[in-house]
Every structure is written in C-alpha cells, then in structure tokens.
N, C-alpha and C positions, 0 to 999 in steps of 0.2 A: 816352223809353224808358230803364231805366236798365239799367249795365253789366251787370248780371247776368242781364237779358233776353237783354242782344245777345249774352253768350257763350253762353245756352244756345240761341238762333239758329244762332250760328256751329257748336257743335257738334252740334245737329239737323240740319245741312247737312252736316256732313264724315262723320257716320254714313248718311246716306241714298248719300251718291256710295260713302260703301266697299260697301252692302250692293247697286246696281246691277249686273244680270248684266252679266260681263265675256266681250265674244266675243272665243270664241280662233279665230285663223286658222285655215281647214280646206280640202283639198285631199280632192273627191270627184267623186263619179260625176252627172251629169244629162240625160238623167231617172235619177234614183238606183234605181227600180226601174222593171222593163220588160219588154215582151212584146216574141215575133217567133213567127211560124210555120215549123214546120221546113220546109228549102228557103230560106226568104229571107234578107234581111241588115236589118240595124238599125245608126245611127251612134249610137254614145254619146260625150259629150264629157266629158273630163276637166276640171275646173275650179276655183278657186284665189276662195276667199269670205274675205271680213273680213280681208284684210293692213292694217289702219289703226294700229293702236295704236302708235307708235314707230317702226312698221315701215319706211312710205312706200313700201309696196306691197311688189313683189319683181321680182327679177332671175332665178327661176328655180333648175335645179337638175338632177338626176337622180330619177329615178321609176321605180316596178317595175309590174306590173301582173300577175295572176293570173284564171285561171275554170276553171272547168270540160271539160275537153278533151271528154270524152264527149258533151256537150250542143252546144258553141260550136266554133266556129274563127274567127282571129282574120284576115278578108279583109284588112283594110288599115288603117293608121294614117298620122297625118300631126301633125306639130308646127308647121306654119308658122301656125297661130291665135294662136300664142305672142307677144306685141307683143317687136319687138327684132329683132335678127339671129341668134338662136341658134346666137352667135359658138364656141361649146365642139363643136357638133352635127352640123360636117358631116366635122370631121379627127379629135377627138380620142377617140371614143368608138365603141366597137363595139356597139350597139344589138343584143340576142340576141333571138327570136322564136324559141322553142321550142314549134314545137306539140303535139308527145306530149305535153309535162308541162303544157301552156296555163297559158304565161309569156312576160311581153315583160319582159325586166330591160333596164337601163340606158338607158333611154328621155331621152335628153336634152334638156333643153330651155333650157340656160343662157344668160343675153344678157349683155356688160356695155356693150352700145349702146344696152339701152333697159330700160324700165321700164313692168313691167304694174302695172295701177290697183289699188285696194284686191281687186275683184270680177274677175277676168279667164279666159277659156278658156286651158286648157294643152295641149290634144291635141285629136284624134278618133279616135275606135276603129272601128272597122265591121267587125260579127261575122254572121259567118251561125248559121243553128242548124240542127243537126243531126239531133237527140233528144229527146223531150217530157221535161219536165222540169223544173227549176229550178237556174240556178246562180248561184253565189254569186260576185261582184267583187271581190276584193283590190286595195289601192293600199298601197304603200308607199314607202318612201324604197331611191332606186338614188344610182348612180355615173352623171356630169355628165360622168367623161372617166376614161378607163381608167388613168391612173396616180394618179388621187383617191380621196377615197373617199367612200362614202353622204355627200350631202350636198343642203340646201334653204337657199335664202339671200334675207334682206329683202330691199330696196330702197335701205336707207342703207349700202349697202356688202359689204363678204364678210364679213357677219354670219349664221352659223348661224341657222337661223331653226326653232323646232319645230313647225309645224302640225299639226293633226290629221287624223289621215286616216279619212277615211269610206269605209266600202265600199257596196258595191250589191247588185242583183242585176239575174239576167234569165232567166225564163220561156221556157220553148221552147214552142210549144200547137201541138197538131197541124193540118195544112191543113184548113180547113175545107168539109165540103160544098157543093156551090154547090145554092140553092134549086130552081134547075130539076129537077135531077138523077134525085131523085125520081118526079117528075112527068112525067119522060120515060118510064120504066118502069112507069107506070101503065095504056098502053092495052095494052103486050104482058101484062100481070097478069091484064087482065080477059078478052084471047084466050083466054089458058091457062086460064081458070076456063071459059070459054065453051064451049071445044073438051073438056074435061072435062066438062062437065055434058052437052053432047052423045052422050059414050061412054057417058056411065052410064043415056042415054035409051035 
C-alpha cells in the first residue's frame, strides 16, 4: 500500500470520528411522558443520561422542577436514589416546594463522597392529579446550597458541567367507569320500561 493510500485512510478515519453523533449529557424526566387518573398518584424519576465524555460521571448538583399547579400536586419527593451521601443536602440548602406556583426549586442533590455512573437516577417525584388535562414538566438548573449559586457538576471534580435538560409531560384522564357499573342498572331500566308499558296498557 503506498503512502498516499494510507493517508487518505487515515483521513477517511479522522472525518468519519468527527461526523459521529456526539451525546451530550442530559438530565430528564422517565417515564418522560405519562398518564395518571384524577385521585391517584404516579412516581416520576429524575435521571441523569450520557455523563461519559470527559466527564466520569458526576457529583451532582441543584435542580428546579416545575408542572402544572391546576392539574398536579406534588405528594412527595425524595433524593436518597442519588449514589453518594448528598453531603450539601441535609444543612446547607433550603429545598422551596411551592404549590400554588407548582415549583420544587433548589432541590439538592450534591455528593463529594461519591460518584454517580455515566447513567444514574437523581430524584423521585410522586404527583397526584387533580384535573383532566395535560401538563407540561420543567427541569432546570437550581442552587446545591443556599449561599451558591445555580450549579451541575461532573465527576472529575467542581467542574461546571452543562447538560441538557429535557422536560416531560403528564396527562391527568378522568377515573374510569368500571365495566359492571352499567350493567348493574340495566335490570332497574327494563322495570321502568316494564312498569311503563303496563300504564299505557
């Protein structure tokens, strides 16, 4: 093979690795869309995809979260899925859970005792619904500790880290009929037809 094979080789090769799609880390909702019936509740998990490239995962951070007040209420949350001691999250941050405006800001979830994998859960949310409907998930970047500021950090240290944030949604559907239901009021139907046909005899 002569040289000028090998370099247009070599450069067939260093143009295919640039044009490969490049995942960017993203930090979302799953299941990302979602039903519940009004009255009940649904757990959604927060979750933390593709920290690889450089990253070596991550250490975590602050988080906001947003929905729909009229539709949703937000029953319960919990950060302990988070790998680490979410060393920042039990003194130094005041976690807000405003439900008129249905917002959880500063939701922390920092470790620097451990380190979540490329792929990892970062929360659970568990919402009731309210409303038929549909509403819409917001995730963005919060505050990790109340004298910080907005911040998401790799794995190789207190390096800002910019993911992407993905929103969701979640459906409210009204309770559903149960099949009998019906059919229970079908022998009083044919009474009244019966007892009617009888008056007009």
């Amino acid at each position: 093979m002569s040289c000028k094979s090998c370099l247009r080789l070599a450069v067939l090769g260093a143009v295919a690795l640039l044009i490969l799609p490049v995942q960017a880390a993203t930090l979302g909702f799953a299941p990302a869309d979602a039903a519940v019936t009004a009255g009940a509740t649904i757990e959604i998990t927060i979750v933390g995809r593709d920290f690889t490239a450089g990253a070596g995962g991550s250490i975590g951070g602050g988080l906001s979260v947003s929905w729909d007040p009229s539709m949703l209420a937000l029953a319960a949350y919990d950060t302990s899925v988070f790998a680490g001691d979410r060393f920042f999250a039990a003194d130094n941050t005041t976690t807000v859970h405003d439900a008129v405006a249905g917002e959880l800001r500063d939701l922390s979830v920092l470790s620097l005792f451990g380190v979540a994998d490329a792929d990892f859960d970062v929360a659970t949310l568990v919402f009731e619904g309210l409303q038929v409907g549909v509403s819409q998930l917001g995730l963005g970047i919060g505050r990790f500790d109340s004298n910080a500021d907005n911040a998401w950090f790799d794995g190789d240290g207190l390096v800002a880290a910019e993911p992407v944030f993905v929103g969701g949604s979640l459906a409210v559907t009204a309770v559903p009929v149960p099949a009998a239901l019906p059919l229970f009021g079908l022998p009083l139907s044919l009474l009244a037809l019966r007892r009617r046909a009888g008056w007009q005899a």
